[in-house]
Steps between C-alpha positions, in 0.01 A plus 500: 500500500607851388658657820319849474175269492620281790578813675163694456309161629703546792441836581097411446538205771685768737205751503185193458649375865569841600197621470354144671721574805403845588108422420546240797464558887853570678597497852803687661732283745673657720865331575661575849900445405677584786840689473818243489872629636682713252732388279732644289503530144846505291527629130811473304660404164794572361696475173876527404570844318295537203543807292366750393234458806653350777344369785634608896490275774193582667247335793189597621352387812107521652295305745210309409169623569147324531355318216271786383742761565597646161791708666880448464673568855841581429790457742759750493694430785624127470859352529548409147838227423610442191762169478717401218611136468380423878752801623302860639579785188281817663196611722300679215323811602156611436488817258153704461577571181434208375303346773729192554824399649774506268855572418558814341849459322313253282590164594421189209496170602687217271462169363630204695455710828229406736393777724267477821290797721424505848193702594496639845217697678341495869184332520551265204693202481839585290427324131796368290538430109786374292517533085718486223504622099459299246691490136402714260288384184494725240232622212536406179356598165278675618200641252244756595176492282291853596155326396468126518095434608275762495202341768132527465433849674771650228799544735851404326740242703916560434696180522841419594721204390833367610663259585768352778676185590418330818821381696503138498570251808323748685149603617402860378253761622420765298291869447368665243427892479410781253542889663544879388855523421528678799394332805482395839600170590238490802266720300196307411350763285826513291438192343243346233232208594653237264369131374586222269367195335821317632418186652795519671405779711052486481580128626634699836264492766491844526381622120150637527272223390303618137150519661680718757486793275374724802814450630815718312811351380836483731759816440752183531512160328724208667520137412801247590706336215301147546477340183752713295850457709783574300293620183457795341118640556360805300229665712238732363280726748247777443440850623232779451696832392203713528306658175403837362169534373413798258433427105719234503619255793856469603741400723754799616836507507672336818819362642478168713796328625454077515594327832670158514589382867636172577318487921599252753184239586450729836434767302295336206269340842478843646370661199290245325299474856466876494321483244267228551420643824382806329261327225360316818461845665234558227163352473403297230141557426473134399694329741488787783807556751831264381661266772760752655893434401725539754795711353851282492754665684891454601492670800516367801325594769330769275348535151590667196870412215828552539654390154783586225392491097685562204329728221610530162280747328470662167285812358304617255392798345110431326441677186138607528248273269196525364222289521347311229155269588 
């Protein structure tokens, strides 16, 4: 069946049980979830020096708060440790200006060295975390085609293609992002909402299911090297560049720069929970609340990531395009 078809009967089902479910009787039930001991919450990854944006050493602490408090609680007065190869390297300060602890002559961590944090603050029990960074994989032919589907409410999709070549004799994790050519690597907003007919990634647990179209598409693709270890895989992923509508349609001009980081399994875990957790935040109106996901973490005693990544990224500048139905 045509897609656009398949799509439209879809969006007809949506609204028929819809409309069913708020035609019937509800009832509010009120949940008494009493407050649990704070914990804290560690955030940090970190990359070797990776021009022309690197990325400073930087971690930022908060407590956890109760389950239907939407508030971050940040902790700005914490004994932070950083060690290198199991031996202490510095206390890192907290800076306002960037609302973390960090070390301000720019310090890059390297491959082969494994680094560990100590978290320290009265009240909560000290957390620990060790992590490494992994070898870099590179891009590779990669091709940038400005209008490759145009879907059925007129809006044009840009694809990228390339291409690396999985390590072999060893297990892989990797991610997959598409941002302005300038950005933020904690940024959310910097970066495009990206999919794929892959199966190597839409097998992943986490990759929005198709009926789940209420639901928008991760800012971050990851998927492990099963099945291709060794080989050479060409990937090709999809983003929305935005339109311009007057006599004519088209897409603008734009720059993007293409992510390719090679994660270690703590931090693939971390983030492909994340984002389960958040489609199970949202209520399917056929299926109603998900079954929560507890988030995986490598903290102990706490929640939250503390993991290295290598990047290799290239960019793009976009000609703009016009539109042809």
């Amino acid at each position: 069946m045509n897609s656009n078809i398949l799509n439209v009967l879809k969006l007809l089902l949506y609204i028929s049980v819809f409309s069913t479910i708020h035609s019937s009787c509800t009832k509010e039930i009120e949940i008494d979830i009493p407050p649990s001991k704070p914990k804290l919450v560690v955030y940090s990854t970190f990359v070797p020096f990776t021009p022309p944006q690197p990325k400073n050493f930087e971690v930022k602490v908060y407590a956890t708060a109760h389950i239907f408090d939407t508030v971050k609680y940040p902790i700005r007065d914490a004994i932070v440790q950083l060690y290198k190869n199991n031996e202490f390297y510095d206390t890192i300060n907290f800076y306002p200006e960037c609302d973390c602890y960090t070390i301000p002559e720019m310090f890059f961590a390297e491959i082969g060295d494994e680094y560990s944090l100590i978290v320290e603050r009265d009240g909560f029990e000290t957390v620990t975390a060790s992590s490494y960074i992994p070898s870099k994989v590179e891009i590779q032919d990669t091709i940038v085609t400005p209008i490759a589907y145009i879907d059925e409410f007129g809006s044009a999709f840009s694809e990228v293609e390339f291409s690396f070549v999985d390590p072999a004799d060893e297990v892989n994790y990797y991610e997959i992002a598409i941002s302005d050519i300038s950005f933020d690597y904690e940024e959310n907003s910097d970066f495009y909402e990206i999919s794929t007919s892959d199966n190597l990634i839409t097998s992943q647990s986490y990759y929005p299911d198709l009926i789940r179209f209420d639901v928008p598409f991760p800012r971050s693709l990851l998927f492990s090297d099963s099945g291709i270890n060794g080989q050479k895989h060409t990937l090709k992923v999809y983003y929305y560049p935005g339109r311009y509508i007057c006599e004519i349609s088209w897409i603008p001009q734009h720059y993007i720069t293409v992510h390719f980081r090679n994660v270690t399994k703590e931090y693939y875990d971390f983030k492909t929970t994340s984002i389960q957790q958040s489609y199970a935040k949202r209520e399917d109106i056929l299926y109603g609340m998900g079954e929560p996901v507890n988030v995986i973490s490598n903290i102990e005693n706490g929640y939250g990531i503390f993991s290295g990544f290598n990047n290799d990224f290239e960019s793009f500048r976009i000609d703009s395009t016009v539109i042809t139905y």
